[in-house]
N, C-alpha and C positions, 0 to 999 in steps of 0.2 A: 427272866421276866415273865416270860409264860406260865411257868412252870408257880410261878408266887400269884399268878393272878386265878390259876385254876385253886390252889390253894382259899384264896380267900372267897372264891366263889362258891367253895364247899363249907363257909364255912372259919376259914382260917385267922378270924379278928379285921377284915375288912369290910366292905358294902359288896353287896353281890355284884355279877360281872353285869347281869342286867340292867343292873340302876347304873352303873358306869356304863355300859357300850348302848344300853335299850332293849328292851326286849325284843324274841324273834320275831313276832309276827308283827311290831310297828317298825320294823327294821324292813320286811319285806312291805310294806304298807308304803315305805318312805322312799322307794325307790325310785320312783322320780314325783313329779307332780301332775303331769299327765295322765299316768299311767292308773294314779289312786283316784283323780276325779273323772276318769273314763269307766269306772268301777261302778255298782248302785248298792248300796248297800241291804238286800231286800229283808236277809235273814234278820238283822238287827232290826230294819223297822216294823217287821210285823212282828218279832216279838216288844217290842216297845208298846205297838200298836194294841197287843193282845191284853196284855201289863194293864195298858192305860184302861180300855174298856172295863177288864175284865175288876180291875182295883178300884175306879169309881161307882161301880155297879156296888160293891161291897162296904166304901166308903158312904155310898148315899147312903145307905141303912141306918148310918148313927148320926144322922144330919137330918132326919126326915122336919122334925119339928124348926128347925131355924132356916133351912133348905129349901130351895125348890126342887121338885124330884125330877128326876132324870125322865127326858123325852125325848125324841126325836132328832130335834133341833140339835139339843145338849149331845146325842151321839154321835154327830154332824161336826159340830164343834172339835169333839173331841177323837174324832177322825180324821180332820183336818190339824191339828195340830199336832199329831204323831202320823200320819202321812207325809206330812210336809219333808219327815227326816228323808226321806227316799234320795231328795236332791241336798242333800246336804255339802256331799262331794265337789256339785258340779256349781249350785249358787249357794255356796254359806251364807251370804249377806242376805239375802232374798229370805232364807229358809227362817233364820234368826228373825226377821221382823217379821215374819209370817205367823210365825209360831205364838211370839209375845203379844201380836194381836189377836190370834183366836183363841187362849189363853186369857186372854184383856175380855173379851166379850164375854166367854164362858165365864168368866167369873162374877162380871157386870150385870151378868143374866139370872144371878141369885141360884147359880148349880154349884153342889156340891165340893167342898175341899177334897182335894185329893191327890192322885199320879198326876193330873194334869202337867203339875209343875216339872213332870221328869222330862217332860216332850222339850218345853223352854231350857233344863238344865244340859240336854244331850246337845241341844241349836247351839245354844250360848257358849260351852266347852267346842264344840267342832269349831266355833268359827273363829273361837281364839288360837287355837292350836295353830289353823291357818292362817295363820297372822292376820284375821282381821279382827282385832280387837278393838278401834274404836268404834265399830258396826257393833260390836257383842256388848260393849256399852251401853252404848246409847240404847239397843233393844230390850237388854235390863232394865236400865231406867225408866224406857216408857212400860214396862210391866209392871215394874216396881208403882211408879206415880198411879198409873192407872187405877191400879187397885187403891194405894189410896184416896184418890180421889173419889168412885165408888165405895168406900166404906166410912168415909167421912164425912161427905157432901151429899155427894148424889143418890146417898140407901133411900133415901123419902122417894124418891120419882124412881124407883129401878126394884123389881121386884127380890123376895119377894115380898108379902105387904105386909106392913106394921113392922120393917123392921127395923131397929137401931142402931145406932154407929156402934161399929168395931171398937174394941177395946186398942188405946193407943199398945197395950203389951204385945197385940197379935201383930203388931205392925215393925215392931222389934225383934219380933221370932221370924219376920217374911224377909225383916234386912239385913238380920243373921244369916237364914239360910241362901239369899240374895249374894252376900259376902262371901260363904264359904264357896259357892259355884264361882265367884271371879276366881278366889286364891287359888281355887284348885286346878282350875282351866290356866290361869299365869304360872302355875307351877307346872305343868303339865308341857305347857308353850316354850319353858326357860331348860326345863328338861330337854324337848324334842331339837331344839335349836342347837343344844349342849352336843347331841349324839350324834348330829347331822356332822357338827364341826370337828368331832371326833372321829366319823368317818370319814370324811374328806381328808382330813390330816391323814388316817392311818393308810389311803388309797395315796394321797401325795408322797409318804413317807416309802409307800412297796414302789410307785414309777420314781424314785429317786435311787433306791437298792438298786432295781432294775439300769435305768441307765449308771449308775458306778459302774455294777458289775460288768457293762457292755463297753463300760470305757478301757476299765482295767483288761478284758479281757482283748480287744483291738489294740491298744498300747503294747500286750503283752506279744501277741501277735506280730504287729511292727517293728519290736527289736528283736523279736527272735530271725523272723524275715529277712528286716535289712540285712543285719550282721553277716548271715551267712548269705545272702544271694549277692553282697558285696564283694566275700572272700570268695565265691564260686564265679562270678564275673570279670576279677582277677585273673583269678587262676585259666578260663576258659580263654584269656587274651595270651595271658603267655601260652597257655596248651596251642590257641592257633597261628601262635607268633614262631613257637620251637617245631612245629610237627615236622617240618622236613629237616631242616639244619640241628635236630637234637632228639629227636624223638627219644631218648633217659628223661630227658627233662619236663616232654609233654607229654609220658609216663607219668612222674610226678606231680604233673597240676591236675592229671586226671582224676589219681588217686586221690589228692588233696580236694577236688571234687566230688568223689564219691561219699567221702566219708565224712566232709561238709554239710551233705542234702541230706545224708542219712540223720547226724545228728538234728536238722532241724526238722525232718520228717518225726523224729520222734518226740520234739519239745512240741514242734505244731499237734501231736498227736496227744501229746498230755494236756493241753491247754482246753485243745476241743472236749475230752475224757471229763473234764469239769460242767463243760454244758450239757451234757447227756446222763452225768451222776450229780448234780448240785451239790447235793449231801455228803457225798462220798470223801472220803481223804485222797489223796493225790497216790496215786501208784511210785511216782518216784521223790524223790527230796528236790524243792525248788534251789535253783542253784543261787551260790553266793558266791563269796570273794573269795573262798577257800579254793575254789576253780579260774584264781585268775592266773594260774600258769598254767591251763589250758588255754585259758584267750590268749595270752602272750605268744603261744604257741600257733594259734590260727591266727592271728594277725601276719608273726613271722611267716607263716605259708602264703601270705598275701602282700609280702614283700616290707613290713612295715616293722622296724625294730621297737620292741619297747621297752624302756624301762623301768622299773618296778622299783621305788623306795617307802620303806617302812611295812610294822605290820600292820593288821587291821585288828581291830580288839574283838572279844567276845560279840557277835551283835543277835539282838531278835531275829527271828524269822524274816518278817516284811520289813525291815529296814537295811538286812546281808541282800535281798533280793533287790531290792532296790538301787542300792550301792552295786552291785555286780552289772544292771541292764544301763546304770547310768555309766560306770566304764565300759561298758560295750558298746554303747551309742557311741559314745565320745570318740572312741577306736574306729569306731565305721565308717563317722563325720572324714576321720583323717586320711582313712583309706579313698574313700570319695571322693572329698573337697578338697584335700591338702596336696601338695607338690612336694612335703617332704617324707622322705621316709623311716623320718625319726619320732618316733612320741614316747614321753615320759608321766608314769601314771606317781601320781607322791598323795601317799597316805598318813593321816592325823588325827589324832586323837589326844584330846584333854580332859585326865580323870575317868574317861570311860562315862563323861557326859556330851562330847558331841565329835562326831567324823568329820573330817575334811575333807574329800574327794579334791585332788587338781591334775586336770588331763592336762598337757602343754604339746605343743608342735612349732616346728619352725616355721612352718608355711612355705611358698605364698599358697593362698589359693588359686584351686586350678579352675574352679567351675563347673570339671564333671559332675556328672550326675550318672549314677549307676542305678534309678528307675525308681527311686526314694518318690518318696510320697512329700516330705518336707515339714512332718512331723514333730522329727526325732527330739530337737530341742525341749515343744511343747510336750510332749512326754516325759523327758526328765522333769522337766518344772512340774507337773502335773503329779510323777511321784515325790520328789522331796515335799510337795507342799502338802500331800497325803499325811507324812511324816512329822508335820511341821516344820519342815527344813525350806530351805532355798538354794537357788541353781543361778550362776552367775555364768554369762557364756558372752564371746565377745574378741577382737582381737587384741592382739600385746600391742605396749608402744613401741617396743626393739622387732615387732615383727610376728609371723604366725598365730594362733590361735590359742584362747586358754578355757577351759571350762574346769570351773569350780562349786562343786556343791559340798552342802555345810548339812548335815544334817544330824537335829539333835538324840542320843541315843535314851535319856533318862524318859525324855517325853514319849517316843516313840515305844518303851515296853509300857509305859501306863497307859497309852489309848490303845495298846494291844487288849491288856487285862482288863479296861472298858467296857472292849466291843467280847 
């Protein structure tokens, strides 16, 4: 997606990235609203300011004979209406009636056509932008009427003398150019609103990545965790159950302990290896169901038989991972909670469109707790539902415990090739 959007940014049969995201420098403009009306803008208005003088000076030249010629007063005028922009930032509403009133009079006063109108077009665009647009309204329209009113009515009593009403055509080129300063400022306001919302989605969208990844990687954590500091608290009750009357045997939970922390020493150590390379591939292959006669096998070191029927089909990456931590949960739950020390793991598959995960135990429950967090459950749910799948967990009516997850395999390689 990136990689298509720098394409059409250069270029590639799209709209550039700017007119979709906004340009840089009203992107850093728009970073907060405090931050842009604690701003003054000096360099713009004194070149506004300079513009305006400098073009009605030149404008009066072809106006001398219908005109009143620029004096004083008329500099005054028209320093006050490009002045005005300075506080644009901090009172738009203020600036926009300021302006279309000194504007109003400088034209009232029989001075020259000219830039004046840019002073009014720059007010009336800021202050749509900031959304106040029925203030940029209404201070159109009283610039708009004003002048009519002076070019229709009032040119007898308002300098300068002998002169006669405006042509209704000049009054149609002022509501023309009147018109295009709304559309442009509405287009302008419907844009800025558009980029605003688009950055907020795309900031909502990185703190959503962000917490996933913080869940999956804590989830990933807790079963790697549980799992083994279940088998290793086990094994340390028999180690100090056997250490005088058998010490072969609390030899072997030792061992069974060593090489328990070791392995989670090193899953804890590739999980971490991911927040410190984000980008990186994984140094070693995340484990799946291909490794469930290794769990059978630390289970059995933790006293718990299990048995294993059916095979498991082909699966994606993150759904073999998933399937593997949710029998490893389920195996933990049994070693923990359960009173019996039998569990049977039974695997299904139809068409090689959806797994069946069902853990079973006799029960009863015991009620230990081996220092679990109380998680583990809401983690499976949390991966099958990743998957699209669901996690059914809950006791038998003959007795002991069953957890069942379903999860679909077809769906699970398309939102792989999605994301």
């Amino acid at each position: 997606m990136a990689d298509m959007d720098e394409q059409q940014g250069r270029g590639g049969g799209g709209p550039p990235m700017w007119w979709r995201h906004g340009p840089p420098w009203w992107n850093r403009e728009e970073d907060g609203d405090e931050r842009a009306s604690s701003r003054w803008p000096w360099r713009s208005t004194v070149l506004i300011t300079v513009f305006v003088l400098a073009g009605s000076n030149f404008a009066a030249r072809g106006q001398l004979d219908d005109r009143e010629a620029l004096d004083a007063f008329a500099r005054v005028l028209l320093v006050v209406a490009a002045g005005l922009l300075l506080w644009r930032k901090r009172y738009p509403v203020a600036v926009v009636f300021g302006t279309a009133v000194a504007a109003t009079v400088y034209l009232g006063a029989g001075y020259p056509y000219g830039p004046v109108f840019l002073a009014v077009a720059v007010a009336c665009f800021n202050a749509i932008v900031m959304g106040h647009r029925r203030a940029a309204w209404s201070a159109i329209t009283v610039f708009w009427a004003g002048h009519a009113l002076v070019a229709h009515w009032l040119y007898e009593w308002l300098p300068p003398s002998g002169d006669s009403a405006a042509p209704w055509g000049q009054e149609g080129v002022i509501a023309a150019w009147v018109a295009a300063i709304l559309a442009v400022s509405e287009l302008a306001r419907t844009r800025r609103e558009q980029w605003a919302r688009e950055r907020a989605e795309r900031a909502q969208a990185a703190r959503r990545r962000a917490d996933e990844e913080r869940l999956r990687i804590a989830r990933e954590l807790h079963d790697v965790l549980a799992h083994s500091i279940s088998v290793i608290n086990v094994q340390a009750g028999v180690g100090l159950a056997l250490l005088d009357t058998d010490p072969e045997q609390a030899r072997t939970a030792l061992t069974t302990i060593k090489a328990q922390s070791k392995e989670a020493l090193g899953e804890v150590r590739q999980v971490l290896d991911t927040l410190r390379t984000p980008g990186d591939a994984p140094r070693a292959p995340a484990p799946g169901l291909d490794r469930l006669p290794e769990l059978v096998e630390q289970a059995a070191s933790a006293g718990l038989t299990v048995e294993v029927e059916g095979e498991p089909p082909r699966l994606p990456p993150g759904t073999d991972l998933a399937a593997f931590r949710i029998v490893q949960e389920a195996l933990t739950n049994v070693v923990r909670h359960s009173g019996s020390r039998h569990a049977r793991v039974h695997l299904d598959h139809d068409d090689g469109a959806t797994l069946r995960l069902r853990i079973d135990d006799d029960g009863p429950a015991t009620g230990a707790d081996a220092g679990g967090s109380g998680n583990g459950l809401a983690g499976m749910r949390e991966r099958a539902a990743a998957l699209g799948g669901t996690i059914e967990a809950g006791p038998r009516a003959d007795g002991g415990f069953r957890v069942l997850a379903v999860l679909p395999l077809k769906a699970s390689a398309e939102t792989k090739e999605d994301r």
